[in-house]
mmCIF file of the N, C-alpha and C atoms, coordinates in Angstrom:
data_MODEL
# 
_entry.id   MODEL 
# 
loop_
_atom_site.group_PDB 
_atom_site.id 
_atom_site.type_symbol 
_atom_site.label_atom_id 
_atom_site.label_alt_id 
_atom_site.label_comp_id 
_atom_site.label_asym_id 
_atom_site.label_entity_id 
_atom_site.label_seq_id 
_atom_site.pdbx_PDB_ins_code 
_atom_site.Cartn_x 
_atom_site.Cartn_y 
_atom_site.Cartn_z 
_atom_site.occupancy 
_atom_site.B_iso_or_equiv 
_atom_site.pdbx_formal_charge 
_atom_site.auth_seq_id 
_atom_site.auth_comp_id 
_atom_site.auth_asym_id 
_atom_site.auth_atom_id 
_atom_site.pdbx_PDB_model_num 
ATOM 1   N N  . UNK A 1 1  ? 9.280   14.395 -10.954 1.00 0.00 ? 1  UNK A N  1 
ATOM 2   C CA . UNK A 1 1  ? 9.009   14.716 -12.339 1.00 0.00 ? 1  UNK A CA 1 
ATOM 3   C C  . UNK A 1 1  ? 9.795   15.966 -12.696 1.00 0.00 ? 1  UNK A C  1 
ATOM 4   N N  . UNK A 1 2  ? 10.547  15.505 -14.063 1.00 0.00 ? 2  UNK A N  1 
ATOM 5   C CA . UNK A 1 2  ? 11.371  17.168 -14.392 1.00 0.00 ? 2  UNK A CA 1 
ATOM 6   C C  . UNK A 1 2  ? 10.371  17.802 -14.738 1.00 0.00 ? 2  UNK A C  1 
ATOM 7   N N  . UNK A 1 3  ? 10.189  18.982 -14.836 1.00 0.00 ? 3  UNK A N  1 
ATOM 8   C CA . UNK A 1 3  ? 9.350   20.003 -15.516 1.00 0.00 ? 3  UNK A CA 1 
ATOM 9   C C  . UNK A 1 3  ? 8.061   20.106 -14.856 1.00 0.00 ? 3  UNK A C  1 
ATOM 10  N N  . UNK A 1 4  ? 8.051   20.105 -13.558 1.00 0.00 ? 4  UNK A N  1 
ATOM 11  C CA . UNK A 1 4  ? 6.863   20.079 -12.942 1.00 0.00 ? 4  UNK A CA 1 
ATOM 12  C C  . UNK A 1 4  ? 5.587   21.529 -13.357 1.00 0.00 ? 4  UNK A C  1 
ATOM 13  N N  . UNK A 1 5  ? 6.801   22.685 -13.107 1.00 0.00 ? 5  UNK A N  1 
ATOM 14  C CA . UNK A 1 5  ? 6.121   23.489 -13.738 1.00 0.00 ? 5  UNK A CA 1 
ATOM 15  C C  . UNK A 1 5  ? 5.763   23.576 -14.652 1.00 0.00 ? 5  UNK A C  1 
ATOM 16  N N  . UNK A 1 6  ? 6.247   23.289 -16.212 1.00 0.00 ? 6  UNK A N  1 
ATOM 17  C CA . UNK A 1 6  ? 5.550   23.570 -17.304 1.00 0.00 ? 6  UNK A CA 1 
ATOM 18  C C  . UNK A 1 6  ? 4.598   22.604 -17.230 1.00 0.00 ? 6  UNK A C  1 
ATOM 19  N N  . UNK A 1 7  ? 4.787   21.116 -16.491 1.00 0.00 ? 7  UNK A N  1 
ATOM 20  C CA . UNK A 1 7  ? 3.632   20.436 -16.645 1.00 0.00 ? 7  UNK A CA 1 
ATOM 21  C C  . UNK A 1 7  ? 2.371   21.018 -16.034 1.00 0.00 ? 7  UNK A C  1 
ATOM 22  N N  . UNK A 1 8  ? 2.517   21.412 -14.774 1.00 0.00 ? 8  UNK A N  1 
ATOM 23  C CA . UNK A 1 8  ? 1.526   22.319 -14.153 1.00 0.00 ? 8  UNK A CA 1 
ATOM 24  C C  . UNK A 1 8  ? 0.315   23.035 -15.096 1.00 0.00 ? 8  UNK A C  1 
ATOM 25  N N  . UNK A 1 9  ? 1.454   24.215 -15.546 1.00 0.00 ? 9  UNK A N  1 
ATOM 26  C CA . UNK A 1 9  ? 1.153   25.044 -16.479 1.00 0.00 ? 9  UNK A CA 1 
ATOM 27  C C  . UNK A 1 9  ? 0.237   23.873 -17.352 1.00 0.00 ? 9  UNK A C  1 
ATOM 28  N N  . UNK A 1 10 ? 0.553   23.706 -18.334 1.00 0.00 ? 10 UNK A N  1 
ATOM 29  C CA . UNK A 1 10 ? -0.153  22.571 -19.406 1.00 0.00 ? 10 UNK A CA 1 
ATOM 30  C C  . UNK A 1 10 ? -1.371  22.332 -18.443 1.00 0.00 ? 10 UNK A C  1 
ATOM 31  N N  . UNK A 1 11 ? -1.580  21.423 -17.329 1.00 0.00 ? 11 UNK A N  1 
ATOM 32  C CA . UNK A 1 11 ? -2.826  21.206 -17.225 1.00 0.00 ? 11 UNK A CA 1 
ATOM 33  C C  . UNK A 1 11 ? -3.941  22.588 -16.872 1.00 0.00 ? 11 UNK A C  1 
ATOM 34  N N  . UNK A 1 12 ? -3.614  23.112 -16.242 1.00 0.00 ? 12 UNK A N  1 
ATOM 35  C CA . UNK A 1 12 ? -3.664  24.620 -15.899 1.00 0.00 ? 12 UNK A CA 1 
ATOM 36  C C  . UNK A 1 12 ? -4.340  25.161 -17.754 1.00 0.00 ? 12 UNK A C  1 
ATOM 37  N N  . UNK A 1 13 ? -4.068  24.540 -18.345 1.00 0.00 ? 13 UNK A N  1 
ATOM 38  C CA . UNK A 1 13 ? -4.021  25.522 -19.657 1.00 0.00 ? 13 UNK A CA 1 
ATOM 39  C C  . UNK A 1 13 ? -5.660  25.009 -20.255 1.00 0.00 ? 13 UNK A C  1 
ATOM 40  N N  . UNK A 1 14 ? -5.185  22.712 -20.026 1.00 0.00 ? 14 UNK A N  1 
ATOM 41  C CA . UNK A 1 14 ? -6.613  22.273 -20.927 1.00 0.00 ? 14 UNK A CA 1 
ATOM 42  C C  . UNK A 1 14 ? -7.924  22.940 -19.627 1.00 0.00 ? 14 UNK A C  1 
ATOM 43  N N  . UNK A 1 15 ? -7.503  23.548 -18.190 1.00 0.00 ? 15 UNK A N  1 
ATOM 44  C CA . UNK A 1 15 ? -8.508  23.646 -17.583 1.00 0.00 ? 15 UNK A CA 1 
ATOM 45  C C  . UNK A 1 15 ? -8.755  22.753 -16.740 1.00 0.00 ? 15 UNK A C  1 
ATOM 46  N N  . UNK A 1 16 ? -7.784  22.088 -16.032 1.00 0.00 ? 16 UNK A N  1 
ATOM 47  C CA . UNK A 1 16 ? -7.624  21.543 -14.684 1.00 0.00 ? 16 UNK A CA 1 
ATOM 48  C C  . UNK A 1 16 ? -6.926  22.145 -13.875 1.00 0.00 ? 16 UNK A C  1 
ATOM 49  N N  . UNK A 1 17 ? -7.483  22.543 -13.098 1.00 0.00 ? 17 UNK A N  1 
ATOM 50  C CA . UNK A 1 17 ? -7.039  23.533 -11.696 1.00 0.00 ? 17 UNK A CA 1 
ATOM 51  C C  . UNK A 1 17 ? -6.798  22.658 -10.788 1.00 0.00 ? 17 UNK A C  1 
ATOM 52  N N  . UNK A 1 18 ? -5.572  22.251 -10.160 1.00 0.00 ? 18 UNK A N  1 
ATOM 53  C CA . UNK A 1 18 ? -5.075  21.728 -8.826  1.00 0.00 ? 18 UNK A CA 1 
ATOM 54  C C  . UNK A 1 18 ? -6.426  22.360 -7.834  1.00 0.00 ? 18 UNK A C  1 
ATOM 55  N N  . UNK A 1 19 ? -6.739  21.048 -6.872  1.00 0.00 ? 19 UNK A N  1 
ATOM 56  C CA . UNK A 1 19 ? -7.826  21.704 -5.877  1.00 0.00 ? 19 UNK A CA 1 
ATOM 57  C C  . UNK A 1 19 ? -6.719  22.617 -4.916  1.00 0.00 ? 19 UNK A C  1 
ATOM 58  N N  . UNK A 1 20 ? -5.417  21.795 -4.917  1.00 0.00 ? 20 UNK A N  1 
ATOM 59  C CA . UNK A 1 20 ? -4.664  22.485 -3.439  1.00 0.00 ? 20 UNK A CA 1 
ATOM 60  C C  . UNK A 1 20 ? -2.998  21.945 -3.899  1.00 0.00 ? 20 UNK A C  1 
ATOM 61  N N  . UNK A 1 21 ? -2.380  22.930 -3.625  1.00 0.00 ? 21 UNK A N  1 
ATOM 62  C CA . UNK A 1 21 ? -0.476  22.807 -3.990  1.00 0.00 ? 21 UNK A CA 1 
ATOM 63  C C  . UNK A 1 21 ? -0.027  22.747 -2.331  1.00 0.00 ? 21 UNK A C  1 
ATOM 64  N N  . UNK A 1 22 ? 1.464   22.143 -2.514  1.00 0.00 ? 22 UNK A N  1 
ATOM 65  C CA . UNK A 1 22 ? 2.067   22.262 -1.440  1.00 0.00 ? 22 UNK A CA 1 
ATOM 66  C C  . UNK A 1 22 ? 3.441   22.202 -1.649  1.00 0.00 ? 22 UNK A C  1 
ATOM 67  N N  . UNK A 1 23 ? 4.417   22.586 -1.235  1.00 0.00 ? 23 UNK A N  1 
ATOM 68  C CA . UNK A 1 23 ? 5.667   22.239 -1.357  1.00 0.00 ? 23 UNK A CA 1 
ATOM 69  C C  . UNK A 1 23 ? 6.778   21.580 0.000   1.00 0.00 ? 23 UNK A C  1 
ATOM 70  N N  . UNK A 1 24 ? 7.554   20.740 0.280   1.00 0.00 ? 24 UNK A N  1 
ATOM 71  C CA . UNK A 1 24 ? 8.122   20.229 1.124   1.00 0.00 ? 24 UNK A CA 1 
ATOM 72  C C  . UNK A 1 24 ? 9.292   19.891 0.558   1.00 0.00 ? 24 UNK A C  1 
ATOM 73  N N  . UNK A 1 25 ? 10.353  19.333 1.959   1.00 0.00 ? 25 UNK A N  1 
ATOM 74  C CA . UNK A 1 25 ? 11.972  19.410 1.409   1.00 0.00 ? 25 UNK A CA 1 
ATOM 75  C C  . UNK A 1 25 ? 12.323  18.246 0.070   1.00 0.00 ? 25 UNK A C  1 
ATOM 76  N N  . UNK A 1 26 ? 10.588  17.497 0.444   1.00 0.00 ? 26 UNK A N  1 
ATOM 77  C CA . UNK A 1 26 ? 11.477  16.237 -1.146  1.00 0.00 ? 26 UNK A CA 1 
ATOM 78  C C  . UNK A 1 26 ? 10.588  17.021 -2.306  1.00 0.00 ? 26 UNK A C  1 
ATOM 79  N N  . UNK A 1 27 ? 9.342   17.758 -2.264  1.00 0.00 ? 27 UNK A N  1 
ATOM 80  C CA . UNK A 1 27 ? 9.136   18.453 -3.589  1.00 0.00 ? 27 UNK A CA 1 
ATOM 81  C C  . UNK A 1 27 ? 8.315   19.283 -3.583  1.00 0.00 ? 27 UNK A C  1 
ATOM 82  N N  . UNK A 1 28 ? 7.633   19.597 -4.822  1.00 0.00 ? 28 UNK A N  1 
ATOM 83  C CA . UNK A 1 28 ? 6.076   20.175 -4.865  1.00 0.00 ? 28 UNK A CA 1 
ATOM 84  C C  . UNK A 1 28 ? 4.752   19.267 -5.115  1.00 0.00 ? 28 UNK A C  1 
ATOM 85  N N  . UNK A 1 29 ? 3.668   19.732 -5.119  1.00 0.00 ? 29 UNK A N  1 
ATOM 86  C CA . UNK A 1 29 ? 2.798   18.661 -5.062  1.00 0.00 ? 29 UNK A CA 1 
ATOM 87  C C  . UNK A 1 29 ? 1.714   19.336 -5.367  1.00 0.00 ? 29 UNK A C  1 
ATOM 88  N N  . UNK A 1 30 ? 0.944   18.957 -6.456  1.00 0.00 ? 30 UNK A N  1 
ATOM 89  C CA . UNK A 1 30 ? -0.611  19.525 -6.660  1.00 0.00 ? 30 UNK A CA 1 
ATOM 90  C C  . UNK A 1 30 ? -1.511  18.185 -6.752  1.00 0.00 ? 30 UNK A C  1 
ATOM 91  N N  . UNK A 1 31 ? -2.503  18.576 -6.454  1.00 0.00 ? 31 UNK A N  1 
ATOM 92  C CA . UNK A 1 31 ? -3.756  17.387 -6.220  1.00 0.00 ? 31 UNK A CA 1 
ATOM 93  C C  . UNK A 1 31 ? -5.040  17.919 -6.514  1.00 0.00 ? 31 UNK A C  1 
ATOM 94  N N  . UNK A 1 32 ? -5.317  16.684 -7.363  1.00 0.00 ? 32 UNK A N  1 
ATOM 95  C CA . UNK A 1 32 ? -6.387  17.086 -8.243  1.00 0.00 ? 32 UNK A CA 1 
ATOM 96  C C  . UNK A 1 32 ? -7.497  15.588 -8.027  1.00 0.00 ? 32 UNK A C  1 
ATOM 97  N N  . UNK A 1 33 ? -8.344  15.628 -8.426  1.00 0.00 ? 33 UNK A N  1 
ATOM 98  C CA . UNK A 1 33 ? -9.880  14.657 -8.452  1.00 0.00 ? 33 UNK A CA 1 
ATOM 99  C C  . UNK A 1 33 ? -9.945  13.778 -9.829  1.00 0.00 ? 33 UNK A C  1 
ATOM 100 N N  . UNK A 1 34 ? -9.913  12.815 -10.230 1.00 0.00 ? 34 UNK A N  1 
ATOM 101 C CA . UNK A 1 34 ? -10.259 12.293 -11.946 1.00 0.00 ? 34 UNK A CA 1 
ATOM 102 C C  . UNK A 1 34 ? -11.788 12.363 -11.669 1.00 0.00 ? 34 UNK A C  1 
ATOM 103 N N  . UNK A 1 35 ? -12.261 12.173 -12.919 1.00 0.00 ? 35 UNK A N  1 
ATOM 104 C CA . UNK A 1 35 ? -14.034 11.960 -13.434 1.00 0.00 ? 35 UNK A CA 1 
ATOM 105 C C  . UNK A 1 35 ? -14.582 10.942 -12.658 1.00 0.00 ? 35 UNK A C  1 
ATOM 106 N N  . UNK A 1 36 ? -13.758 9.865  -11.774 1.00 0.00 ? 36 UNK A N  1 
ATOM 107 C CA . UNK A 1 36 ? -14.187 8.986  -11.411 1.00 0.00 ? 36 UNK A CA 1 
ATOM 108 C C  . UNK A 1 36 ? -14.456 9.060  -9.651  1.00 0.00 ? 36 UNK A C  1 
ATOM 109 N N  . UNK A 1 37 ? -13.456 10.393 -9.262  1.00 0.00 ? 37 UNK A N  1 
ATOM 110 C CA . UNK A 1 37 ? -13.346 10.954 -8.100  1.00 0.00 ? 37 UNK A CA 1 
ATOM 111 C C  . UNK A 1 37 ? -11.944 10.382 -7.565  1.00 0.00 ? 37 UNK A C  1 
ATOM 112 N N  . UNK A 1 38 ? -11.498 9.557  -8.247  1.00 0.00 ? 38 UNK A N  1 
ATOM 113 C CA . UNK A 1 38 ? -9.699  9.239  -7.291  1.00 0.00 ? 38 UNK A CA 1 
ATOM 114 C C  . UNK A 1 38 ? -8.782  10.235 -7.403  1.00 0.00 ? 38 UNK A C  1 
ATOM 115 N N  . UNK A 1 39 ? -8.130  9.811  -6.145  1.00 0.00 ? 39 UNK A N  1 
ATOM 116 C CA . UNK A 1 39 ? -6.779  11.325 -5.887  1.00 0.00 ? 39 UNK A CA 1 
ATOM 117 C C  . UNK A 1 39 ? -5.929  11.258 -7.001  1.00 0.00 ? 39 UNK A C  1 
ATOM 118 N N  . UNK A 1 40 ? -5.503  12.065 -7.300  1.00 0.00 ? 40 UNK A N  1 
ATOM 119 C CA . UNK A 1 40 ? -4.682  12.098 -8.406  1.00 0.00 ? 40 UNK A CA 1 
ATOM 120 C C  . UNK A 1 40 ? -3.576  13.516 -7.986  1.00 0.00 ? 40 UNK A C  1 
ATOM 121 N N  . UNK A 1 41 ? -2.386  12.666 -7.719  1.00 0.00 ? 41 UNK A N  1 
ATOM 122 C CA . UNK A 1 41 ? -1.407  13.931 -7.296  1.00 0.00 ? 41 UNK A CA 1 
ATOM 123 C C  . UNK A 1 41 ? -0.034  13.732 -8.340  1.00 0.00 ? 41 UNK A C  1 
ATOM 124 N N  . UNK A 1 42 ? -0.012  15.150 -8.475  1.00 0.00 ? 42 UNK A N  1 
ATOM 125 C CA . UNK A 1 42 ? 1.184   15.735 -9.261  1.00 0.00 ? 42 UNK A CA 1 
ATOM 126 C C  . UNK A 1 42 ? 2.436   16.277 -8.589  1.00 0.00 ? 42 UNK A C  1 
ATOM 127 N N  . UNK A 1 43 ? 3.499   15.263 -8.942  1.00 0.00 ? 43 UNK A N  1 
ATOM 128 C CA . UNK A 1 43 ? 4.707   15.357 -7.744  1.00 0.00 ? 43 UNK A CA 1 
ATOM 129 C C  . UNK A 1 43 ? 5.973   16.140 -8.781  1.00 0.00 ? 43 UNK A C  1 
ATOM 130 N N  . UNK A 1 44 ? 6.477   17.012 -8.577  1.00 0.00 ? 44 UNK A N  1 
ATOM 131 C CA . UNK A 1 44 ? 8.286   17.538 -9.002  1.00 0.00 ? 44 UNK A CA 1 
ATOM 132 C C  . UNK A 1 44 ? 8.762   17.485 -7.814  1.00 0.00 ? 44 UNK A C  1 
ATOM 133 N N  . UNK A 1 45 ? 10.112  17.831 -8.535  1.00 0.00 ? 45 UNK A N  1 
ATOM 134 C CA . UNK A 1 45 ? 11.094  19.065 -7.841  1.00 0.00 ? 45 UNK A CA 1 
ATOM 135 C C  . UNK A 1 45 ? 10.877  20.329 -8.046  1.00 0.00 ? 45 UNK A C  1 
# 
């Protein structure tokens, strides 16, 4: 995903906090829970 960060940011903003970030040689990665409890991960560069 381009713009990982501002997307970040944005959720970060309505008040979804990544439970846990990581970064590795293919990207970054935040992971988060939906209302329903499924993984839900946020992939950039």
């Amino acid at each position: 995903m381009e713009n990982y960060e501002e997307r970040l940011a944005a959720l970060k903003a309505k008040g979804l906090t990544p439970e846990s970030t990581e970064k590795d040689p293919t990207g970054q990665f935040a992971h988060f829970h939906d209302p329903d409890g499924n993984d839900v991960t946020l992939w950039g560069k």
